[in-house]
Every structure is written in structure tokens, then in C-alpha cells.
C-alpha positions as CSV (number, residue, x, y, z in Angstrom):
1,X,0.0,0.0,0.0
2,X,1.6,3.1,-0.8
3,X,0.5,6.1,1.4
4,X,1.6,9.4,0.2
5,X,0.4,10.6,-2.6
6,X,-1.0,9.5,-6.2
7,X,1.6,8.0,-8.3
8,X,0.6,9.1,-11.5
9,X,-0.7,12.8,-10.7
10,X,0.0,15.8,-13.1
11,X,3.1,16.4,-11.8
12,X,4.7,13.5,-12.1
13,X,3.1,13.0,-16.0
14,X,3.6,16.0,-16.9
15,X,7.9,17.0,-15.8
16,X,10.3,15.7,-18.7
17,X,13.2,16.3,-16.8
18,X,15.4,13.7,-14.9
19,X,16.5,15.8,-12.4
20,X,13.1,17.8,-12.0
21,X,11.9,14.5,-11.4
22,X,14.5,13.3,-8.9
23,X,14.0,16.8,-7.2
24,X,10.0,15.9,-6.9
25,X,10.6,12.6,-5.4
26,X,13.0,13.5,-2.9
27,X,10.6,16.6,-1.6
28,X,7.4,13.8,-1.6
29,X,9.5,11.5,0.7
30,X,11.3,14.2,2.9
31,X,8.5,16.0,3.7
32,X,6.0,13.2,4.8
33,X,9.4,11.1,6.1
34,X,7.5,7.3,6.8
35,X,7.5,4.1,5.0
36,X,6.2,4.4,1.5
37,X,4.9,1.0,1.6
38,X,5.2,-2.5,3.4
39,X,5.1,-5.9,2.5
40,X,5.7,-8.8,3.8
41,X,7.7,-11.9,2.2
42,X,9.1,-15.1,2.9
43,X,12.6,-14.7,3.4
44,X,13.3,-18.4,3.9
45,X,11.6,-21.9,5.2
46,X,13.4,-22.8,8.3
47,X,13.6,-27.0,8.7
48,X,13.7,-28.7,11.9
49,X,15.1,-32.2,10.9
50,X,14.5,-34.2,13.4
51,X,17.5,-36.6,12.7
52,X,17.3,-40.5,13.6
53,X,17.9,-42.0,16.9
54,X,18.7,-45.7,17.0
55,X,16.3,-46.6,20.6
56,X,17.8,-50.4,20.2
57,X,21.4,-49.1,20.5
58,X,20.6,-46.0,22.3
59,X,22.9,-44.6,19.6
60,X,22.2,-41.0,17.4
61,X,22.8,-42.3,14.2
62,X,21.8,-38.9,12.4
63,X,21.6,-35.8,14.6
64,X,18.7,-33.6,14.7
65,X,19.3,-30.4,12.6
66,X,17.9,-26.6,11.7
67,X,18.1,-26.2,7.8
68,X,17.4,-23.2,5.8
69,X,15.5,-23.3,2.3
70,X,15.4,-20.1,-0.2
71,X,12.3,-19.6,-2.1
72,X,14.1,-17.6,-4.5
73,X,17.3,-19.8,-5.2
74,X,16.0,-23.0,-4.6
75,X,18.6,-24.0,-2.6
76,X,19.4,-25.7,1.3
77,X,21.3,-24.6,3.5
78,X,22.5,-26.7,6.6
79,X,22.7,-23.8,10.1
80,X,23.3,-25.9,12.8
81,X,23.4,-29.5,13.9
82,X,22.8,-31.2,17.5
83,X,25.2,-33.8,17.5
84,X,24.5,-34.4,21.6
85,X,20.4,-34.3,20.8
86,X,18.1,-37.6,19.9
87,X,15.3,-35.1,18.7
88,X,14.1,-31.3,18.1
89,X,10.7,-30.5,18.3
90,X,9.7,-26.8,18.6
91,X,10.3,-23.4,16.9
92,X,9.3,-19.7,18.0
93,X,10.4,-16.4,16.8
94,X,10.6,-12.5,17.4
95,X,11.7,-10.1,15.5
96,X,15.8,-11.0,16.1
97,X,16.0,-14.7,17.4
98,X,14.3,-17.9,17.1
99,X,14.2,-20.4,20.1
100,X,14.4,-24.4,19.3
101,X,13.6,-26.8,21.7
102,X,16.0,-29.8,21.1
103,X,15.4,-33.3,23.5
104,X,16.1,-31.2,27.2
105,X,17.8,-28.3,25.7
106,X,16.0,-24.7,24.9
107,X,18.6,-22.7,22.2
108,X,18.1,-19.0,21.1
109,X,19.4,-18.1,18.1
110,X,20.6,-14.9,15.9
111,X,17.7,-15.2,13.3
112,X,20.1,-13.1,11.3
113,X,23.3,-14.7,11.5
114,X,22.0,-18.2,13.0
115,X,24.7,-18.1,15.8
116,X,23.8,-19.9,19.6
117,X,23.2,-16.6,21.7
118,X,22.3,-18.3,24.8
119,X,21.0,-21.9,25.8
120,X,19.7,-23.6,28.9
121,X,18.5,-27.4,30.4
122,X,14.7,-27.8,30.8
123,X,13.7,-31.6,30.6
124,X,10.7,-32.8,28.6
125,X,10.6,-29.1,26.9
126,X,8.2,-29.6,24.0
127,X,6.8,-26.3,22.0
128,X,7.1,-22.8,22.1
129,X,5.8,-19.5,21.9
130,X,6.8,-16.0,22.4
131,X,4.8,-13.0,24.2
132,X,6.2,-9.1,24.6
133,X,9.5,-10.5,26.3
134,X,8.4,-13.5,27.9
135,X,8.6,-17.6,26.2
136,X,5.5,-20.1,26.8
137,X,7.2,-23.4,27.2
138,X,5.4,-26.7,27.0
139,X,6.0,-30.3,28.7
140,X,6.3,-33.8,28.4
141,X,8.2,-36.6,29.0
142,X,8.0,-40.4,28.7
143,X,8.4,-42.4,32.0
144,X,8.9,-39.2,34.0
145,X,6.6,-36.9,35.8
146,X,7.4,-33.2,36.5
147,X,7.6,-30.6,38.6
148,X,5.4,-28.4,36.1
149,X,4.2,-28.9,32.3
150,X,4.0,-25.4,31.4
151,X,6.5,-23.0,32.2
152,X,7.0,-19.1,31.4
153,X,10.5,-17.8,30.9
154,X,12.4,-14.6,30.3
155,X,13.0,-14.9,26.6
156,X,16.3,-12.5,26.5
157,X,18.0,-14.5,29.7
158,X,15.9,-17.9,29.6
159,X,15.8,-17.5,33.2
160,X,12.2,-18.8,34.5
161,X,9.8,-16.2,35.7
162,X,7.4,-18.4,36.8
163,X,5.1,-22.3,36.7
164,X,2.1,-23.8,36.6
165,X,2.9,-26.8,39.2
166,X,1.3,-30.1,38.3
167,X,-0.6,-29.6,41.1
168,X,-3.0,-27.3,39.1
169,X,-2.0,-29.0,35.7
170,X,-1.1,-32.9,36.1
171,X,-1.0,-33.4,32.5
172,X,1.3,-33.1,29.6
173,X,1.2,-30.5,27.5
174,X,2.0,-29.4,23.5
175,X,0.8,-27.2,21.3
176,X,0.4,-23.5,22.0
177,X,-1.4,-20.1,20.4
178,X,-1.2,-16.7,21.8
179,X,-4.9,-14.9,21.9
180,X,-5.4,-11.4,23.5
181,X,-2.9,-11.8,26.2
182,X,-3.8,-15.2,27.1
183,X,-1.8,-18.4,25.7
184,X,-4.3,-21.0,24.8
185,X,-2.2,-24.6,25.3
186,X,-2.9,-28.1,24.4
187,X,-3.4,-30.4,27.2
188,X,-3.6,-33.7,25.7
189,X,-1.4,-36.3,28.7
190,X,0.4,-37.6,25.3
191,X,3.0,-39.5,26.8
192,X,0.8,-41.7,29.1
193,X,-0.3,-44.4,26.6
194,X,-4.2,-45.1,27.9
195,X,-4.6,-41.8,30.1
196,X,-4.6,-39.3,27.0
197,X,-7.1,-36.4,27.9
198,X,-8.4,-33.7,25.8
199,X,-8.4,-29.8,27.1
200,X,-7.3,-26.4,26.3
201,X,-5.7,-24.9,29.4
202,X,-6.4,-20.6,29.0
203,X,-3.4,-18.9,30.8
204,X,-3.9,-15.5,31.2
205,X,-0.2,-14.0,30.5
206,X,-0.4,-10.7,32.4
207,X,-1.9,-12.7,35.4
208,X,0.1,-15.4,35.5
209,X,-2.1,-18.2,36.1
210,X,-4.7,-20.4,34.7
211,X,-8.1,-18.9,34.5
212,X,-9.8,-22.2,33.1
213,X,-9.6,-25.6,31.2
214,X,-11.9,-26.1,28.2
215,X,-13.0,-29.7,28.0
216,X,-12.8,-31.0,24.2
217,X,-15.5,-33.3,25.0
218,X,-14.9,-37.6,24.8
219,X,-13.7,-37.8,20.9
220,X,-11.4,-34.3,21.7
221,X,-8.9,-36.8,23.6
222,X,-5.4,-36.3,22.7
223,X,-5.0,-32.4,20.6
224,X,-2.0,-32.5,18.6
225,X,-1.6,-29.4,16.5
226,X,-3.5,-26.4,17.5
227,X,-4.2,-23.5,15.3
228,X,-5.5,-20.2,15.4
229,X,-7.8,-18.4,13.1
230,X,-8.8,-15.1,14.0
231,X,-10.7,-15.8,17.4
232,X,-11.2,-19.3,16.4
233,X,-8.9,-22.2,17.8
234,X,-8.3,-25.5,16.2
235,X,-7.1,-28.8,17.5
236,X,-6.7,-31.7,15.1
237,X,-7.1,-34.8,18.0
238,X,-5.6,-38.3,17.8
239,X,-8.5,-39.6,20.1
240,X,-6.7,-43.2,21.1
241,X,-4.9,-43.7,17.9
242,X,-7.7,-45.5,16.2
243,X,-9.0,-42.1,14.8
244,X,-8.9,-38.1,14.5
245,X,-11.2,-35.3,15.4
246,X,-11.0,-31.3,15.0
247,X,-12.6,-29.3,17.9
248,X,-13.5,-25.6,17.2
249,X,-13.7,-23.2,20.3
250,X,-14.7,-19.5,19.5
251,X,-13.2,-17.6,22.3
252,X,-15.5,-14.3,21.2
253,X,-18.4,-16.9,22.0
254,X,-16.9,-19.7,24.4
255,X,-18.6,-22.2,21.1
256,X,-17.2,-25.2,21.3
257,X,-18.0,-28.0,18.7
258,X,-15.5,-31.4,18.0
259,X,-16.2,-33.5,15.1
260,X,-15.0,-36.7,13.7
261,X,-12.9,-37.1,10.9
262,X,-14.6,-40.0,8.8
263,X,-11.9,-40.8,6.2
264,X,-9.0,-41.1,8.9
265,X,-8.4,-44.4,10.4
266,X,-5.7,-43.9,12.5
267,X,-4.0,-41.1,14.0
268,X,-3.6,-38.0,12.0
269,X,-0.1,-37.8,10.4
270,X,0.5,-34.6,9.6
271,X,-1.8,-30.9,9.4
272,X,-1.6,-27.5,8.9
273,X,-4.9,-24.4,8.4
274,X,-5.2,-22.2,5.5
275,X,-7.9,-19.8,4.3
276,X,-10.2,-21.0,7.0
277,X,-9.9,-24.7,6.3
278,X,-8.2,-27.6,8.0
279,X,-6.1,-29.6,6.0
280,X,-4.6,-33.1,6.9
281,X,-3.4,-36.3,5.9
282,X,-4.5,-39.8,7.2
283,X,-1.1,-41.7,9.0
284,X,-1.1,-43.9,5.9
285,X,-2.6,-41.7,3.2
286,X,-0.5,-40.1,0.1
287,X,-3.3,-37.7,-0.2
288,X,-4.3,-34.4,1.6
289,X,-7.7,-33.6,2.7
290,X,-8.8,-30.1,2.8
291,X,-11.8,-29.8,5.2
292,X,-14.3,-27.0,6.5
293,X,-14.7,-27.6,10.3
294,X,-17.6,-25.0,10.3
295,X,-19.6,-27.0,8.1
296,X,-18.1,-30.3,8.9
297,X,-17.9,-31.2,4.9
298,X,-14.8,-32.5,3.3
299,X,-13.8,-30.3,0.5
300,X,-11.3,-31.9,-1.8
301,X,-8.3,-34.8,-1.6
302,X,-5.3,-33.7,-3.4
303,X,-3.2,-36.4,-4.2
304,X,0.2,-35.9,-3.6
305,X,1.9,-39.4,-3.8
306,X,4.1,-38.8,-0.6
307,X,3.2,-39.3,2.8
308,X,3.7,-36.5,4.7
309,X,5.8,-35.8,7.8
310,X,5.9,-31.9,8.7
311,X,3.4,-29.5,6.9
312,X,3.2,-25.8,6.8
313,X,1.3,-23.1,4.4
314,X,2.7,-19.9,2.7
315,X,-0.5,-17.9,2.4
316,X,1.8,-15.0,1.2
317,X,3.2,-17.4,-1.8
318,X,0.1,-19.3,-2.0
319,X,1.7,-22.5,-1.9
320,X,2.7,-25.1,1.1
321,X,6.2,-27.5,2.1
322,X,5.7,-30.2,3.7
323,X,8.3,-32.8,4.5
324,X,8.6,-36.1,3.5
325,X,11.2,-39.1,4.9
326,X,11.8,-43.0,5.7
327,X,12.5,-41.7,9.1
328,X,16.0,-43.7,9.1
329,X,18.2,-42.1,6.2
330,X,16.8,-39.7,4.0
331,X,14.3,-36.2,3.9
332,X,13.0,-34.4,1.5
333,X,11.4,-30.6,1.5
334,X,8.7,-30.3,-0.9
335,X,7.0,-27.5,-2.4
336,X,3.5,-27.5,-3.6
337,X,1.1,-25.0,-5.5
338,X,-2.7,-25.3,-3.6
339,X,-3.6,-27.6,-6.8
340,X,-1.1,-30.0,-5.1
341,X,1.7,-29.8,-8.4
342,X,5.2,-30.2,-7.3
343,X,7.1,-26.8,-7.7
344,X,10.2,-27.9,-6.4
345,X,12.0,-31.0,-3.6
346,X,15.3,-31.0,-1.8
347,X,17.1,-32.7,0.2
348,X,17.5,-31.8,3.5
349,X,18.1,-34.2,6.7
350,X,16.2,-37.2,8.4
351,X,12.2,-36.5,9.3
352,X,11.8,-32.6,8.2
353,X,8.6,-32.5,10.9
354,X,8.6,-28.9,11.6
355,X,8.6,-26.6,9.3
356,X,8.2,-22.9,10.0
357,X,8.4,-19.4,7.8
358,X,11.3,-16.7,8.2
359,X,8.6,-13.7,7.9
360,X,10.2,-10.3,7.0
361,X,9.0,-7.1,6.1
362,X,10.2,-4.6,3.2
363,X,9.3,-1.4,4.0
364,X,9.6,1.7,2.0
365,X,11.4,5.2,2.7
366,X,11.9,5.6,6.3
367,X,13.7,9.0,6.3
368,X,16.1,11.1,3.9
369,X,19.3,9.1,5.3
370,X,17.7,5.6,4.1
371,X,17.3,7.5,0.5
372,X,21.0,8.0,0.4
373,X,22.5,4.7,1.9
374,X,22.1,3.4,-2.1
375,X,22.0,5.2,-4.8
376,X,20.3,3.9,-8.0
377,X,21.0,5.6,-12.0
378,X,19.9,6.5,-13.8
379,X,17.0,7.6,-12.9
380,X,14.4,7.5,-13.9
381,X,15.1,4.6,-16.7
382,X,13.8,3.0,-19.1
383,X,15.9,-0.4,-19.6
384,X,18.7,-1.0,-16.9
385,X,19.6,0.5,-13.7
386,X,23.1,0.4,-11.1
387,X,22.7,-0.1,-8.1
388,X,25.8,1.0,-6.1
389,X,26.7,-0.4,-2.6
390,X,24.7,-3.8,-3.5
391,X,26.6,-6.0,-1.6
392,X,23.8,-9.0,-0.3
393,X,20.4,-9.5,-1.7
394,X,18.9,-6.7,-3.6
395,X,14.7,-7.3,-3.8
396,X,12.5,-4.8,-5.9
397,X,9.0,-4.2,-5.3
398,X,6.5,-2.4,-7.2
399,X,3.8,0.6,-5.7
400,X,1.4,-2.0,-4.2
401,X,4.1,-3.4,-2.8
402,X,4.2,-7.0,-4.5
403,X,8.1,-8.3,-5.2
404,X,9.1,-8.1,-8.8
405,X,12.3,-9.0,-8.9
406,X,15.6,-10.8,-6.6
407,X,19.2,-11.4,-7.2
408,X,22.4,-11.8,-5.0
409,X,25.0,-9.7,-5.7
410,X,28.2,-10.9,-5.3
411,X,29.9,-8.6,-8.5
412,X,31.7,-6.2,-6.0
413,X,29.8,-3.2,-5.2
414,X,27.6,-2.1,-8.0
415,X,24.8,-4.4,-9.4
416,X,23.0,-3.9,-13.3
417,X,19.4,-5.0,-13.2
418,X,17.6,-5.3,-16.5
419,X,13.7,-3.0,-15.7
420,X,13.0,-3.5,-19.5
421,X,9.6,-5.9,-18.6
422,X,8.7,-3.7,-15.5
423,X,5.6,-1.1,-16.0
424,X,5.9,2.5,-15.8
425,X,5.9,3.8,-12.2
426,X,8.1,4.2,-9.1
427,X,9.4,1.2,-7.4
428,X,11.6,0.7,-4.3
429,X,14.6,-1.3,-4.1
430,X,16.0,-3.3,-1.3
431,X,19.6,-4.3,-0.3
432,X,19.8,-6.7,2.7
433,X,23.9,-7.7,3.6
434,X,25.4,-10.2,4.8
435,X,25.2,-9.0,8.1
436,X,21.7,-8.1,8.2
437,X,21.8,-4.3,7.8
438,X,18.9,-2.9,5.3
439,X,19.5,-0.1,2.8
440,X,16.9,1.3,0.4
441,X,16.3,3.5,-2.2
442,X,13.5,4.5,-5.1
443,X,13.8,4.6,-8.4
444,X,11.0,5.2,-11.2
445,X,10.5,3.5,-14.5
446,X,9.9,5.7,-17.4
């Protein structure tokens, strides 16, 4: 969205002159001095591979792993591997670190340079979430019972700030989504084989405490994933095993509704929401089910020919990934239009089961300084620009703010770019370095 004035007023059709031009762009962005536009883009697919552990021998074969996949390039990228890990099984970011939960181990990492800042022991740590400066932290171990199964921590130290003792909450706990202040959490006893219940447990964040447990009702045993939409949350429940369910609670309303999944005869594999709709697959399925829980009608099966292990939508891409694996030596990342066509695989590690988008935001002219940190000529053009001080990954994006065009530059300092195909108008241009600085710059197409 581009908020300060018409593109293609007079007095931008009507001056001939290059530098008249250049001296009415740089007046329009001084004097109103924000962002020109924002838009939001999938920088890259972070991979949590969860590696293979040999239980017979007791012995990691193939470590769990964080990979990296580029939407633009194509190409994998290996960050970090935990050689001392058997498994990794949750993700969260903020706006400068992601947090991985890893088999007893909680890791924070530069989400621009993927170094370890910090790490700390918490046994039977399961998922995560992040709110203002505090990290939700789920629990569950086989064989063990503990102290607490939801924990709150300080997400810059990892220090805890404070528990909910298994006095209040005896059971095991996964999934979590953050609702207006509270943090709405999966309470499914998963690793007590024949004592699975089903409940959401609210926990009011600024109170610090539960403020009540919503029963999911007899076939809402055992949620799994969770998933907000709106005020709507989702489960998708394994019941015993022998089936699946969805529940649907409407915090706006307190509506609660949990219906069965009729094509599924085992426990759900893998799921993931998009536009409103549930999607899954069945445990031994090589098709995906799109399904409406508000009308309890199954929509379509794509058939994809893999089954699944990991799933995740790109709403901004309109496409999904999804991972797919033997679970003892090889993993794949797929991609997938929403007409379930293959538009690309690699290879990444064993059992890619979480999958999770890198989220950034372009955003246009900030102030005068940010206009001069690159500088972009000629300008306007018709046919090719230079972009000096292009060092990294230089992304251009129209007026509406949709990306037109990507390339690395590794050619030294100045970067050619060929605007031949674009349409006449302004467009803002993007330089993100290696080490995570941001430069940009305008330039308009004659």
C-alpha cells in the first residue's frame, strides 16, 4: 500500500526532466518522512530435521538439525546441527531470534546470523511461543513426571519467571497459540499411553495463572496441532490412535464444537490451516484432505503421492512444504502449488517434521538518510539501472508493494538490473547484507 500521494498525478506525467523529477521525489518523501509501503515476504523456510535416533542401541545415528530453504534460489542450506540431541521439536520467533527446543535443551538463536546466543536445560521441553518478552514453554516426558508442564521464561536470559505446578496442571502438555494476552495450550497427557485427555488450558499472560480448562468433550482426547484463526482455535485430536477429530472453540463466543474425521483411520499424520480450512493427511494416506470444520464437509483430496511428515502453508506465496522421509536415512522438503503440483524438492536431513516461515518485512522510505545509503542511475530509466553499494540481496518491489524482482550480488559493489519488462511507475529497491543491515532506495520507470 503506498500512502503518500498519487503515483501518477500531473506532476509527475507532466515533468520531462530527470533531475526535476528526482527533485520531486526527494521533496514527496522528505516532507512526509515514513514508509512508503510495506510488505511482507518469505525470506526463507526454516527446517527442523529431526534426525534419527537408534532406541535399540541407544545410539544418534543422524543428529537432529535446523536447515534453511530459499524460495528464491532454490537452494538448502545446513545452520546448525545437534550432534548431543536424539530429537528437536519446537520453533518460536521474534523479531531477532528464534528459540528451538531440542530433547532437554532450549537454544536461542541470531535469526540473522543463525549463531547460539544463549541456551539452557529444561527436561521434557516440548513447544514454544513467544509474548512481549516472555517464552510459553510446553512439557512432556515419557516415564517421568514433572515438577510443572507449562513454564514461562524470560526470553532474552531464559531465566524462568514463573510455573504452573502439576498440582494445578497434572498433565502433559503441546501445542500452543497466543490470543489477546492469554496463551491457549494443548493439554492432551500424550505420553501416558491409555490416560490421553483432551483440554485447552487458558493462561492469562499478564496474570500469571490459569483462568480455566476447556474440555474438548470424549472424541477431543489427545490435541495434537493447535491452530488459530482469527478468534477461532483449532485442535486436530488423535483420540486413542484409532481415529482423529477437530474441535472448534470460539473464544468471542466460548462455542465449542469437535467432530469426527470420517476418512481417517488412525492417527492423523500430519496438518496445517489455511484460508479457514483444516487440512490433513491420514497416518497412511499419500493424499491431503482439505476440510471445512464450520460446516463439517470435506472439501477436496489432493493427491500428492508422498506421505507426509511436517506440513506448513505460505498464504503469502500461496503454496505449502511439507516434508517427507523414511525416518531412518533420507528427507526431503517439498514445495506445492494449492492444486497439489510439485514446484520444487530437496534434500535436507532425516524427518523434516517442523517446518516454520522466516517472515520479514520490506518497508519503504523511512527518512532522507535511508534514501542516500544506495543510490540507483539513472533515474528514472527505461531499460537497466546500477545499483551502487549492492553487496547481499537486492529485492525490488512495485507501488502496491508485491516483489518483482531478486538477485544476490556478489559482482563487488555495484549491481546492473535489467527494468526493461517492468511497467511505468516508481518502485523501491532493497539491499539486505550479509550481516543483516537494510538499505533502500527509489527509483522510477519511465
Amino acid at each position: 500500500m503506498f500512502f503518500c500521494v498519487p503515483l501518477f498525478s500531473p506532476v509527475f506525467v507532466h515533468l520531462k526532466q530527470n533531475n526535476m523529477r528526482k527533485i520531486v521525489l526527494f521533496f514527496v518523501f522528505a516532507a512526509f518522512g515514513i514508509a512508503a509501503f510495506t510488505q511482507n515476504y518469505v525470506h526463507r523456510v526454516l527446517v527442523l530435521n529431526e534426525g534419527y535416533f537408534d532406541f535399540m542401541t541407544g545410539e544418534v545415528v543422524t543428529p537432529p538439525s535446523i536447515g534453511a530453504y530459499d524460495p528464491a534460489t532454490g537452494e538448502y542450506a545446513l545452520l546448525n546441527e545437534l550432534e548431543e540431541a536424539r530429537f528437536i521439536s519446537g520453533i518460536a520467533m521474534d523479531e531477532s531470534h528464534y528459540y528451538v527446543s531440542a530433547d532437554g535443551h532450549l537454544l536461542k538463536y541470531d535469526r540473522y546470523t543463525d549463531e547460539l546466543v544463549t541456551s539452557t536445560s529444561l527436561t521434557g521441553i516440548r513447544k514454544l511461543a513467544v509474548w512481549n518478552e516472555q517464552l510459553i514453554v510446553t512439557r512432556g516426558e515419557f516415564g517421568i513426571e514433572l515438577e510443572d508442564y507449562i513454564r514461562v521464561l524470560d526470553k532474552n536470559s531464559l531465566a524462568t519467571i514463573y510455573t504452573i505446578p502439576s498440582a494445578t496442571m497434572p498433565y502433559t502438555t503441546e501445542g500452543i497459540v497466543v490470543y489477546d494476552n492469554n496463551a491457549y495450550i494443548a493439554v492432551n497427557n500424550g505420553f501416558v499411553f491409555g490416560g490421553e485427555v483432551g483440554m485447552l488450558a487458558v493462561l492469562d499472560l499478564a496474570a500469571a495463572a490459569i483462568t480455566a480448562t476447556i474440555d474438548l468433550g470424549p472424541n477431543g482426547i489427545n490435541p495434537d496441532n493447535i491452530m488459530l484463526d482469527g478468534d477461532v482455535i483449532y485442535t486436530l485430536n488423535n483420540k486413542d490412535y484409532s481415529g482423529s477429530s477437530v474441535s472448534s472453540y470460539r473464544v468471542s463466543s466460548g462455542d465449542l464444537s469437535t467432530n469426527d474425521l470420517i476418512n481417517v483411520t488412525s492417527g492423523c499424520g500430519t496438518s496445517a490451516l489455511y484460508n479457514s480450512e483444516v487440512f490433513y493427511q491420514d497416518f497412511a494416506s499419500t493424499a491431503i484432505t482439505r476440510y471445512d470444520p464450520e460446516t463439517n464437509e470435506i472439501l477436496e483430496e489432493l493427491e500428492l503421492g508422498n506421505n507426509l511428515y511436517g506440513l506448513t502453508f505460505d498464504a503469502i506465496n500461496e503454496r505449502f512444504y511439507a516434508g517427507v522421509t523414511d525416518f531412518f536415512s533420507s528427507g526431503t522438503l517439498y514445495a506445492f502449488d494449492l492444486d497439489g503440483n510439485v514446484l520444487d524438492a530437496v534434500e535436507v536431513s532425516v524427518s523434516p517434521g517442523t517446518i516454520a516461515l522466516d517472515v520479514r518485512t520490506a518497508t519503504g522510505i523511512e527518512d532522507v538518510a535511508a534514501v542516500t545509503a544506495i543510490q540507483i542511475f539513472p533515474n528514472p530509466a527505461a531499460e537497466r539501472i546500477v545499483i551502487s553499494s549492492a553487496e547481499g540481496r537486492v529485492r525490488i518491489f512495485n507501488a502496491a508493494g508485491n516483489l518483482v524482482a531478486e538477485q544476490l550480488s556478489n559482482e563487488g559493489n555495484n549491481l546492473e538490473m535489467d527494468i526493461s519488462d517492468f511497467s511505468a511507475g516508481l518502485y523501491l529497491v532493497q539491499v539486505t547484507r550479509l550481516d543483516g543491515s537494510v538499505s533502500t532506495a527509489n527509483f522510477i520507470r519511465q
